[in-house]
VOGUBA-880947 format. One line per field, with one value per atom (N, C-alpha, C): residue number from 1; residue in three letters; atom name; x, z, y. Coordinates in Angstrom, 3 decimals. Last residue first. Layout:
// VOGUBA-880947
num [NUM ...]
residu [ala ...]
atome [CA ...]
X [X ...]
Z [Z ...]
Y [Y ...]
***
This chain:
// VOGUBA-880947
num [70 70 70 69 69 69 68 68 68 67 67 67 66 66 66 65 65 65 64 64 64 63 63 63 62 62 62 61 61 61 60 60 60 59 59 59 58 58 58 57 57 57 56 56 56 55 55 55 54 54 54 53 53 53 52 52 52 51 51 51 50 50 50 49 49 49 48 48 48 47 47 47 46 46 46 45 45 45 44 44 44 43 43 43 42 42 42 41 41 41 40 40 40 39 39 39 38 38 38 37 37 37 36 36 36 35 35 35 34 34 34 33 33 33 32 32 32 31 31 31 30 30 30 29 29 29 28 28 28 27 27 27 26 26 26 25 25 25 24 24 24 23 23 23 22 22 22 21 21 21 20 20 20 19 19 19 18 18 18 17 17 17 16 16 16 15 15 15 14 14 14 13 13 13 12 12 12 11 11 11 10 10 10 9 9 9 8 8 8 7 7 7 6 6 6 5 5 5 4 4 4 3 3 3 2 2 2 1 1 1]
residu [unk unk unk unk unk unk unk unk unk unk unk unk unk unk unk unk unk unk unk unk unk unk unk unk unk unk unk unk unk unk unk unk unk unk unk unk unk unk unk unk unk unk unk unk unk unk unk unk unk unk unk unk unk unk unk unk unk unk unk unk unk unk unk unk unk unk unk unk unk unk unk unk unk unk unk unk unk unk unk unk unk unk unk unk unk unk unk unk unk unk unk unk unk unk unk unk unk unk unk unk unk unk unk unk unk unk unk unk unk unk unk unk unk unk unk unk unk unk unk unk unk unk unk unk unk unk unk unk unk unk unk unk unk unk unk unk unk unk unk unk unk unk unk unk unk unk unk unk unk unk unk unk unk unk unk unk unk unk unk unk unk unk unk unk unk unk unk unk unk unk unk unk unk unk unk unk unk unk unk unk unk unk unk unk unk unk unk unk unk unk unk unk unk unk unk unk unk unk unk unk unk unk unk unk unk unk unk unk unk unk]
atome [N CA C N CA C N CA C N CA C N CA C N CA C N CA C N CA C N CA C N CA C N CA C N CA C N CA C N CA C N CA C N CA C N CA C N CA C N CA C N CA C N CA C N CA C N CA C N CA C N CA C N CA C N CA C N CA C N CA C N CA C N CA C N CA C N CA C N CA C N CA C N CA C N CA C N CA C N CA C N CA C N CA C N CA C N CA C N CA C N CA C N CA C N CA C N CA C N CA C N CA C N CA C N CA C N CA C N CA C N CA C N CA C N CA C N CA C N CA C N CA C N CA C N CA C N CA C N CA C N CA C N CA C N CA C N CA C N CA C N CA C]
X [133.057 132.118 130.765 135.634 134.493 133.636 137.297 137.536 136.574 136.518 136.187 136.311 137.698 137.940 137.406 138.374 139.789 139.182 135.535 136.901 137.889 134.461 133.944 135.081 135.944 135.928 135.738 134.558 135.895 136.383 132.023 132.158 134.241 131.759 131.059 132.552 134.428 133.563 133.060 136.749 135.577 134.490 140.039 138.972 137.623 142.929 142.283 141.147 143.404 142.505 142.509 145.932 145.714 144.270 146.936 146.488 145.445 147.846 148.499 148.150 144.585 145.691 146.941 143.489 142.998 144.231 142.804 144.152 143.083 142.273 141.483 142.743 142.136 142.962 142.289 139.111 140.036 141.191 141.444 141.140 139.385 144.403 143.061 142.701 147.321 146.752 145.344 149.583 147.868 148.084 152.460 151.949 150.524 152.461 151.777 151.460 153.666 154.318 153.626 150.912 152.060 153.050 149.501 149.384 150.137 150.898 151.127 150.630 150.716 152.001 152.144 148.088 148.291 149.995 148.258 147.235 147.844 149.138 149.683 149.439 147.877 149.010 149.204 144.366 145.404 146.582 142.580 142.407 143.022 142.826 142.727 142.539 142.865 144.400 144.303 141.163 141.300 142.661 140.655 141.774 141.308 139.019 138.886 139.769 139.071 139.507 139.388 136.719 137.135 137.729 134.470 135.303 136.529 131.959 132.830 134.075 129.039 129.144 131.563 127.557 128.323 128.901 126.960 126.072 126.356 129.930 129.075 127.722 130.895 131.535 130.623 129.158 129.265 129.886 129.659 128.422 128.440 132.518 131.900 130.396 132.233 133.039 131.986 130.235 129.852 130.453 132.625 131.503 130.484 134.399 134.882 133.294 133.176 133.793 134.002 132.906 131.661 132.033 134.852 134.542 133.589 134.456 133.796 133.769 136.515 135.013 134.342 138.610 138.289 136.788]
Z [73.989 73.989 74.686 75.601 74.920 74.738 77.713 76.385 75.810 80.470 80.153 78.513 80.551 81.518 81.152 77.706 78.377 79.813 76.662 76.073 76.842 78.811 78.994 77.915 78.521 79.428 79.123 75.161 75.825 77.066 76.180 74.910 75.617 78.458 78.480 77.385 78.284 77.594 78.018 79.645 79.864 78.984 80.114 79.814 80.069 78.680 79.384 79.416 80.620 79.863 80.311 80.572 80.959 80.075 82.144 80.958 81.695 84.868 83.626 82.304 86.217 85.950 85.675 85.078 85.350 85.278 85.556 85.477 85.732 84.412 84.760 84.521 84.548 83.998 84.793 83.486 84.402 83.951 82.977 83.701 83.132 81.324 81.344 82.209 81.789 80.428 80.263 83.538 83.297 82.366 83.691 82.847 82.035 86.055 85.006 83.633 87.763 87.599 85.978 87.870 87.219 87.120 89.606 88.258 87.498 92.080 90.930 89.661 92.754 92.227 91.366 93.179 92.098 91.548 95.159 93.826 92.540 97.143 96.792 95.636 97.260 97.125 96.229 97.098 97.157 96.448 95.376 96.675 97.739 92.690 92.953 94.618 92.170 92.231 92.702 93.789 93.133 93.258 93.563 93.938 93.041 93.746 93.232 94.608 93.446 94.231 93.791 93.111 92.264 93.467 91.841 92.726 92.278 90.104 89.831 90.607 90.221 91.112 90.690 88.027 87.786 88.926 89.651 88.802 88.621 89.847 90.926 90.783 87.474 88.506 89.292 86.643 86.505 86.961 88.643 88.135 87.668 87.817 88.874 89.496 85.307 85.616 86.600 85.628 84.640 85.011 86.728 88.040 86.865 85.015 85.928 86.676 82.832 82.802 84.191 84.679 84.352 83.966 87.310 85.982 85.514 89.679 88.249 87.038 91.345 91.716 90.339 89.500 90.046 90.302]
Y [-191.335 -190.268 -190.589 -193.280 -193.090 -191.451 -193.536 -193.618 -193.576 -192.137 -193.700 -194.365 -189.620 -190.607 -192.376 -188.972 -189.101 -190.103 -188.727 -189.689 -189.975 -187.624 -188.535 -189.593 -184.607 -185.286 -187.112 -183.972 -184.575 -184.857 -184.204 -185.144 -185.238 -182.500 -183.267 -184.543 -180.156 -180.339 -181.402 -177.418 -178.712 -179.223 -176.734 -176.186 -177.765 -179.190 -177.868 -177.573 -182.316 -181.543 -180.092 -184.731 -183.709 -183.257 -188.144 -187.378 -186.062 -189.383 -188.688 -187.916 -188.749 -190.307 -188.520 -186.379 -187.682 -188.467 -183.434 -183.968 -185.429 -180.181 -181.480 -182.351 -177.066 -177.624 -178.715 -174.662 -175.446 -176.342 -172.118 -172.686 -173.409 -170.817 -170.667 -171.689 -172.775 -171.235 -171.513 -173.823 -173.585 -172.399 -175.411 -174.448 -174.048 -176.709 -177.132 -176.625 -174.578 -175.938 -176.265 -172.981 -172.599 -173.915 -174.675 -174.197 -173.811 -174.645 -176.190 -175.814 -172.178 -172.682 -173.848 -172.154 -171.341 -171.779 -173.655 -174.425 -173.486 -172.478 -173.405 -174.308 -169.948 -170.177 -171.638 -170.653 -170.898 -171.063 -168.627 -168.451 -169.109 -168.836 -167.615 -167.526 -171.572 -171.165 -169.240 -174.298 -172.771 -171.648 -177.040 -176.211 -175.101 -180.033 -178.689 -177.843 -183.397 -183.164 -181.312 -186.025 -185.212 -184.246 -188.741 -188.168 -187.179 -188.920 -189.235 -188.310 -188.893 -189.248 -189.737 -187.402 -189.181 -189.473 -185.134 -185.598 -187.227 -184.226 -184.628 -185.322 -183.572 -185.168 -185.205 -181.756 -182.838 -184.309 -179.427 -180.279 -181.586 -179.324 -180.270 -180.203 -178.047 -179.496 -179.872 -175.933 -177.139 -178.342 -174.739 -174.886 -176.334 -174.501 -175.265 -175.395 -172.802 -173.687 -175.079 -170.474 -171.447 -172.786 -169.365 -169.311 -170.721 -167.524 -167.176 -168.131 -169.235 -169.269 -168.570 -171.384 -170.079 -169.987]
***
């Protein structure tokens, strides 16, 4: 969603690591807001890498799920 900080930190940061990244806002498409719901989103952002899911954004847990490490 365009407010929320969470997510604008995300892609600060993919963009920072240069780490490609696709952003759907479910407050301004239909169709994002349906896969949200599919996904059963509870709060935003929801971060999908591969198969493994993250809610919300942290540096430390991003960087475990995409390159196993902290």
């Amino acid at each position: 969603t365009s407010w929320c900080s969470y997510c604008k930190k995300a892609a600060r940061y993919f963009k920072q690591k240069k780490i490609p990244f696709i952003e759907h806002d479910i407050e301004k498409s239909a169709r994002a807001a349906k896969e949200y719901k599919k996904l059963r989103g509870r709060g935003v952002p929801v971060i999908l890498v591969g198969n493994q899911r993250m809610n919300g954004f942290s540096i430390k847990a991003f960087n475990n799920l995409y390159y196993g490490k902290s």
